[in-house]
C-alpha positions in Angstrom: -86.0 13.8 -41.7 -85.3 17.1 -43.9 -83.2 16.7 -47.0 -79.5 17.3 -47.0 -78.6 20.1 -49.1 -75.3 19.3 -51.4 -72.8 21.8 -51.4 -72.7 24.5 -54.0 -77.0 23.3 -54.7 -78.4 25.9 -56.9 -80.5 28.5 -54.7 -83.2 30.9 -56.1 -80.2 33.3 -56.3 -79.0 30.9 -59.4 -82.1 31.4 -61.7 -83.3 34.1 -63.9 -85.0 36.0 -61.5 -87.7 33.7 -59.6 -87.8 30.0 -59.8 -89.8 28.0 -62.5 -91.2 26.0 -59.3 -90.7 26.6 -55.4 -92.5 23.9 -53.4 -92.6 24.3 -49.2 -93.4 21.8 -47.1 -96.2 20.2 -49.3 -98.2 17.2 -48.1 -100.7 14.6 -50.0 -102.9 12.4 -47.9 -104.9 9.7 -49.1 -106.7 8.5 -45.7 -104.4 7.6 -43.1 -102.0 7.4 -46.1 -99.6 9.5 -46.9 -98.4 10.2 -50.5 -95.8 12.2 -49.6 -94.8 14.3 -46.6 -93.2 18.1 -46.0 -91.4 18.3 -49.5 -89.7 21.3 -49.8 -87.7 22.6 -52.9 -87.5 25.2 -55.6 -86.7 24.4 -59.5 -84.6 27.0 -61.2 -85.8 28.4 -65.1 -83.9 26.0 -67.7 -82.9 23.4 -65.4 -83.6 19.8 -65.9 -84.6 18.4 -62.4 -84.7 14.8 -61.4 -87.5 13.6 -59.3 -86.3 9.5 -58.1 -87.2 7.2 -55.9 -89.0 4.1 -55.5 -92.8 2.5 -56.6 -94.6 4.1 -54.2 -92.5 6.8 -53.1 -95.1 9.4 -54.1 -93.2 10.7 -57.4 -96.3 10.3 -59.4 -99.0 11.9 -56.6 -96.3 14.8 -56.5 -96.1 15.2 -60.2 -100.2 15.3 -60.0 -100.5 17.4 -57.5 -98.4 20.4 -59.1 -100.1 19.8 -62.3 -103.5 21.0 -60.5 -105.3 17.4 -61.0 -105.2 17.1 -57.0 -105.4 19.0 -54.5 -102.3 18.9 -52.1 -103.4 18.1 -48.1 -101.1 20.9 -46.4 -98.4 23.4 -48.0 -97.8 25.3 -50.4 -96.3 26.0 -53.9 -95.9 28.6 -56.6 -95.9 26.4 -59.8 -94.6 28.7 -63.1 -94.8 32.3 -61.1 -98.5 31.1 -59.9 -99.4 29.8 -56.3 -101.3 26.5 -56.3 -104.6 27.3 -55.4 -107.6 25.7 -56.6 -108.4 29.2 -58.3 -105.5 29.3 -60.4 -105.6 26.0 -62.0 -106.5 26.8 -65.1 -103.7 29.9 -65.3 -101.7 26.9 -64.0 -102.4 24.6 -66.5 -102.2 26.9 -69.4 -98.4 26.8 -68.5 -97.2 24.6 -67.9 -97.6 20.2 -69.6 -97.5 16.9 -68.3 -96.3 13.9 -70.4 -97.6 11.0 -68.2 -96.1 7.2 -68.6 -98.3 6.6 -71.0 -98.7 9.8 -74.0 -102.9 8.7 -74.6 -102.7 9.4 -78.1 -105.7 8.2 -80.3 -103.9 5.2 -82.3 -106.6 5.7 -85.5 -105.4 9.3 -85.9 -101.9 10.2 -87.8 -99.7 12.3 -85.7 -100.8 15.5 -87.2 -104.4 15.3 -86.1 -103.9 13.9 -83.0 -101.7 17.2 -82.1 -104.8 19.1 -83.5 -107.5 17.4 -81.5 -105.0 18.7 -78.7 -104.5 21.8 -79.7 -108.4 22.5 -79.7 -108.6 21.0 -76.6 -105.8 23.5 -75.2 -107.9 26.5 -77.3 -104.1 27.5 -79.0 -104.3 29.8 -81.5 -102.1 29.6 -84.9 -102.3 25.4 -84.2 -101.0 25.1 -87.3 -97.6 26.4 -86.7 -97.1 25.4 -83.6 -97.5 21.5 -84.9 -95.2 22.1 -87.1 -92.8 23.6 -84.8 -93.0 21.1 -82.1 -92.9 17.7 -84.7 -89.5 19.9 -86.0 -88.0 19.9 -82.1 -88.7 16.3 -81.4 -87.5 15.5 -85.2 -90.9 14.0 -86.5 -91.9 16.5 -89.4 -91.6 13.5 -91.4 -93.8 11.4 -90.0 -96.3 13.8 -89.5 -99.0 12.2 -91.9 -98.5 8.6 -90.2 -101.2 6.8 -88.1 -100.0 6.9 -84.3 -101.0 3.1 -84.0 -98.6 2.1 -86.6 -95.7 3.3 -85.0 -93.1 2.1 -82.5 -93.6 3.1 -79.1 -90.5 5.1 -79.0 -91.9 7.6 -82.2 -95.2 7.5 -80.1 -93.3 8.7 -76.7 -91.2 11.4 -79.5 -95.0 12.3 -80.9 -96.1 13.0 -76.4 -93.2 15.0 -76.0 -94.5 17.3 -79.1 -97.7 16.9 -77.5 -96.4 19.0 -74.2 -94.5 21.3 -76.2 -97.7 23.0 -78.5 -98.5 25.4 -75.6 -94.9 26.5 -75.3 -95.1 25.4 -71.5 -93.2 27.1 -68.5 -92.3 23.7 -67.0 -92.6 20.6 -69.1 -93.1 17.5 -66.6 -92.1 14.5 -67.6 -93.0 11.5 -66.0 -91.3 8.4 -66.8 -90.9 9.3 -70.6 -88.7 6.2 -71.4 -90.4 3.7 -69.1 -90.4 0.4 -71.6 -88.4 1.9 -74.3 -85.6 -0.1 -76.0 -81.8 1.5 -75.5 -82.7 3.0 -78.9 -85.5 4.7 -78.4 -84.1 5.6 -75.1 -81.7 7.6 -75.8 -83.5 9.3 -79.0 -85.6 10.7 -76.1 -82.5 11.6 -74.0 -81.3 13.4 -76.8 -84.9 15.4 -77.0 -84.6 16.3 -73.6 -81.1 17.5 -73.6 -81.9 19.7 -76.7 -85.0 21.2 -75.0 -82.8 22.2 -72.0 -80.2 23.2 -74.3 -83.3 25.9 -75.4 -83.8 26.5 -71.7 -86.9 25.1 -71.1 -87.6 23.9 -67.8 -88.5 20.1 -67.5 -89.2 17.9 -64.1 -88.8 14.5 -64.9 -89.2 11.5 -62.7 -88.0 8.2 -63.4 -86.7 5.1 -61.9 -83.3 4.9 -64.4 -80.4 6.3 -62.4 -77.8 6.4 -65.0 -80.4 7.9 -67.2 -80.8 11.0 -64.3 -77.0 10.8 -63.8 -77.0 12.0 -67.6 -79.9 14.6 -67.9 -80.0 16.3 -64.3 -78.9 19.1 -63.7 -80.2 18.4 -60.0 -82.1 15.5 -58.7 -84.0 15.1 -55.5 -84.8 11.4 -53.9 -88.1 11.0 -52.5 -89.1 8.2 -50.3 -92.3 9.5 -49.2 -90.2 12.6 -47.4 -87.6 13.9 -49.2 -84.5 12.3 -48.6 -81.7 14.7 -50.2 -81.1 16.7 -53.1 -78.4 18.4 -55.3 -76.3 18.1 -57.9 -75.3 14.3 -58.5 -71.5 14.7 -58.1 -71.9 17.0 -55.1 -74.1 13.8 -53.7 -71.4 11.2 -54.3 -69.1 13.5 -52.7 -71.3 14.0 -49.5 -72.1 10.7 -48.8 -68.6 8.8 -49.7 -65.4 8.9 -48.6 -62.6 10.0 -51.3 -60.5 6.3 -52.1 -58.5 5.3 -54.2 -58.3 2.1 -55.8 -55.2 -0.1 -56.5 -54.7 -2.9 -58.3 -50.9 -5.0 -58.6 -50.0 -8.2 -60.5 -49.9 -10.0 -57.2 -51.0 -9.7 -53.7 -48.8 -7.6 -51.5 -46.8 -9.4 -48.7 -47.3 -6.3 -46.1 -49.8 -4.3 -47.3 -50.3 -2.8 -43.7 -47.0 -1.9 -43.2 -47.1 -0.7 -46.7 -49.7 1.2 -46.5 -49.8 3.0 -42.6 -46.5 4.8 -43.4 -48.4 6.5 -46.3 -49.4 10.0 -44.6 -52.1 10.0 -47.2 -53.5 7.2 -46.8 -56.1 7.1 -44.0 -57.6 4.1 -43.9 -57.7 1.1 -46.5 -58.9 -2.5 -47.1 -58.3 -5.5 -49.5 -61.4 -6.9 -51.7 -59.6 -9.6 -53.1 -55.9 -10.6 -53.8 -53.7 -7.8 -55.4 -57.2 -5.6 -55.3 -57.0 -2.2 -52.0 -59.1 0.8 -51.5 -57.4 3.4 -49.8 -59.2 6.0 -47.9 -57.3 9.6 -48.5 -58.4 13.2 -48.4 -57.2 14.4 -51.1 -56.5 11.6 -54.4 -54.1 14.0 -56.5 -51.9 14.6 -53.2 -52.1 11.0 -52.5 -52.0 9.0 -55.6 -47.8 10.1 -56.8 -46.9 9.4 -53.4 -48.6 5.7 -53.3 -47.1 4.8 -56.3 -44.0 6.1 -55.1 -44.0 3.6 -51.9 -45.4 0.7 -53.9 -42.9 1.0 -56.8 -40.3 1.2 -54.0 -41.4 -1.8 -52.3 -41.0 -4.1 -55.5 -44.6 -4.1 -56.4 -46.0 -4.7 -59.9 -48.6 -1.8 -60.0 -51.3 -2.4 -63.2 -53.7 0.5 -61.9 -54.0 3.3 -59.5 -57.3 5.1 -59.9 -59.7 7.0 -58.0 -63.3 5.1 -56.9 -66.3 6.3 -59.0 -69.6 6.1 -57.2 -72.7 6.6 -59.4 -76.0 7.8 -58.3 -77.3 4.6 -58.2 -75.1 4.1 -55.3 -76.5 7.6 -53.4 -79.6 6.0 -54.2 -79.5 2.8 -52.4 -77.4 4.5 -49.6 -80.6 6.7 -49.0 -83.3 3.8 -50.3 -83.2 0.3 -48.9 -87.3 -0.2 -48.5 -89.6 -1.2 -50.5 -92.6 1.3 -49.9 -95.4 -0.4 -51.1 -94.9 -3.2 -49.7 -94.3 -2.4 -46.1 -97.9 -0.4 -46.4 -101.0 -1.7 -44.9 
């Protein structure tokens, strides 16, 4: 099915320019497998975009497959102003980084060599500097002369992330960056990530924390082998859910029907549990003063009107119910 498009979605007319990544119709099959199918969408320059969905789902494969390490089955893709061709994958490469799950750093080595056996590897010119530029933006100068196996695996996720940054990449793509982490740590890297985008870098990060997309994304795409939907994750919420409000008195009403279908707001509405209702209306700041209005009138003790918050975990299971990987043969 193709992906519904929130409203109000950044197009290619909302970036400087062209996009950091435009992806059409691109396939990965393994066999009579397939990683993913048809995805289609474009990445704007300084936009944090959110790749989710399941184990399985193809998140990773995708993530390789724009990083040149595979080659995609069918479609195309222009990945940092370059199309993905098996020609251009070093130009490819040479802009853009991938932080996988796990950073691969060489525990005997402090931070500061590891990032120069990398840089070497990258052939970067003025290494030195740019070390000491990227252990400044992840806010580990101080830790610079420490062995890598002696610290906790939230420094050694901070110490990947400088890692990506050395070559001063187009698109930075992150893949599961806090996957294991402690709250802590967690956010520390949150807090990295929202600085770099705060610097305009462009980062694609998958991962399966929803709240933890809810707060970085800018946009976010759900992938369950095809791409389910995409946009921005209010626009989302607003698309798939119907605008309620939620009410809560001291006790259960006597008549809440006849309370409640004289409202012209109200469209619809149901009862969870005693003194709890969630009211259907179009429009909550029309509708909100004029059901406290008919509730206070009809002698009821209101402790709460409010409007229902859905998160993006709840688009996410609206879209996701399957376990992928274990319905495959």
């Amino acid at each position: 099915m193709p992906p519904l498009l929130a409203d109000n979605a950044p197009t290619l007319s909302g970036s400087k320019g062209q996009p950091a990544l435009v992806v059409n119709q691109l396939t990965k099959h393994f066999g009579g497998r397939s990683a993913f199918s048809e995805v289609t969408f474009d990445v704007a320059h300084g936009e944090v975009f959110g790749f989710l969905g399941p184990n399985g789902a193809g998140k990773t494969t995708a993530v390789r497959t724009l990083g040149t390490l595979i080659a995609p089955t069918s479609g195309s893709a222009i990945v940092a102003g370059i199309p993905l061709t098996p020609e251009n994958g070093v130009e490819i490469r040479q802009r853009i980084a991938i932080m996988p799950e796990a950073p691969g750093l060489y525990l005997r080595l402090t931070v500061t060599e590891n990032l120069e056996y990398f840089a070497s590897l990258y052939g970067l010119p003025h290494a030195a500097s740019r070390i000491s530029d990227a252990l400044e933006a992840v806010n580990l100068a101080d830790r610079a002369g420490d062995l890598c196996g002696g610290l906790s695996k939230g420094l050694r996720q901070r110490v990947g992330l400088a890692r990506t940054l050395l070559s001063n990449p187009a698109i930075m793509f992150l893949d599961e960056p806090t996957s294991g982490l402690d709250p802590v740590a967690s956010r520390e890297v949150h807090e990295l990530i929202l600085g770099l985008r705060q610097k305009g870098v462009t980062i694609f990060l998958t991962t399966h924390r929803l709240a933890e997309a809810e707060k970085l994304c800018d946009r976010v795409a759900i992938l369950n082998t095809t791409l389910r939907i995409i946009g921005r994750p209010e626009d989302l919420r607003a698309q798939l859910f119907t605008t309620a409000l939620v009410i809560r008195t001291r006790v259960a009403l006597r008549a809440p029907d006849q309370i409640f279908t004289r409202i012209p707001a109200v469209e619809s509405w149901r009862s969870d549990e005693p003194g709890s209702y969630v009211l259907s209306v179009s429009d909550p700041k029309i509708a909100a003063p004029e059901v406290a209005r008919v509730l206070v009138g009809a002698g009821a003790d209101v402790l709460a009107i409010g409007e229902a918050q859905h998160s993006l975990e709840d688009v996410y299971l609206e879209l996701v119910a399957d376990d992928v990987e274990a319905s495959r043969e």
